[in-house]
N, C-alpha and C positions, 0 to 999 in steps of 0.2 A: 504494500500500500504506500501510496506516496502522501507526503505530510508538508499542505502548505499555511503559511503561516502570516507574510504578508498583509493580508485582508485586517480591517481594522474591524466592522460591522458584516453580518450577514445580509442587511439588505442592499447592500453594493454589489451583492453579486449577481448576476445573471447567467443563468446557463445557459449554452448557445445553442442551435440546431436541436437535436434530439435527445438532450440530457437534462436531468432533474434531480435539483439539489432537496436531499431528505434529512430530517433528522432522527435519528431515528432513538425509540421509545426506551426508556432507561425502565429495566424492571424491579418492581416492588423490593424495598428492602428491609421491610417489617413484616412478617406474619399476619394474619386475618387478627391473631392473640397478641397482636402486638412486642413479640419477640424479633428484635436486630437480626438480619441474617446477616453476616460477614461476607466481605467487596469480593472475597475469592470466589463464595458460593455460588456468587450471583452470574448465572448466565445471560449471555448477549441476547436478546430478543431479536427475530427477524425480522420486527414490525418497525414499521419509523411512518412520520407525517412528510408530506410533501409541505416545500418552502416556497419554491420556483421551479419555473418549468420553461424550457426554450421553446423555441417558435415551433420546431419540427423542423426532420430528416429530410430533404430534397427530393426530388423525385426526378423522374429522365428530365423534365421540361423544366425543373428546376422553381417547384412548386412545392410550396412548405406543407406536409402530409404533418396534420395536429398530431401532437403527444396524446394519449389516453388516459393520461392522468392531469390534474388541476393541482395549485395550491390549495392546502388544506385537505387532502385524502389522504384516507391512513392505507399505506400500501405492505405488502409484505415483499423481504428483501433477498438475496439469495445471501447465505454465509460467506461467503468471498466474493472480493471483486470492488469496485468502485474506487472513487480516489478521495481519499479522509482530508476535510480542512478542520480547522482547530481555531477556534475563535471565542475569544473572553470563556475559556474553562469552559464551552460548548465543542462539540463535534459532530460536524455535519459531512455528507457523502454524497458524491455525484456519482450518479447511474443513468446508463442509455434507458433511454425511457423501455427497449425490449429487455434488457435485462431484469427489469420488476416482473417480478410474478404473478400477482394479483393487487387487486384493489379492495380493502377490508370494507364492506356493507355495513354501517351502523345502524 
């Protein structure tokens, strides 16, 4: 994974053509009973929300074909892949919009 650092604010970024910057979902670190579980235990959720989204991938004619996702969708992610930026103790990920998997239905 690559780690950029640069960027001062997340809403300066725009993703370009067919990629969507996500952040994705930090999971519970208390019990239903209210007991601490420890940062080791806690595994990476494949969920994250959508931030921004590019115009879309080109087509022959050179026609922007829309991403399938919006800001604000909670999508689910693949375990690897995408490129990590790091911003004020946040971490957000850019994904071609076909490498998302689905789109979570609230």
């Amino acid at each position: 994974m690559t780690m950029f650092t640069a960027v001062k604010n997340v809403k300066s970024i725009i993703p370009l053509l067919d990629r969507v910057l996500v952040q994705r979902i930090k999971p519970q670190q208390k019990t239903a009973a209210g007991i601490l579980i420890p940062e080791k235990s806690l595994e990476t959720l494949n969920e994250g929300k959508v931030i921004a989204v590019g115009k879309g991938a080109l087509n022959k004619d050179g026609k922007h074909i829309p991403n399938q996702v919006k800001p604000g969708d909670r999508v689910l992610l693949p375990s690897y892949g995408g490129s990590t930026i790091k911003l004020e103790e946040e971490e957000y990920s850019i994904f071609r919009d076909a490498e998302i998997l689905a789109k979570v239905d609230e």
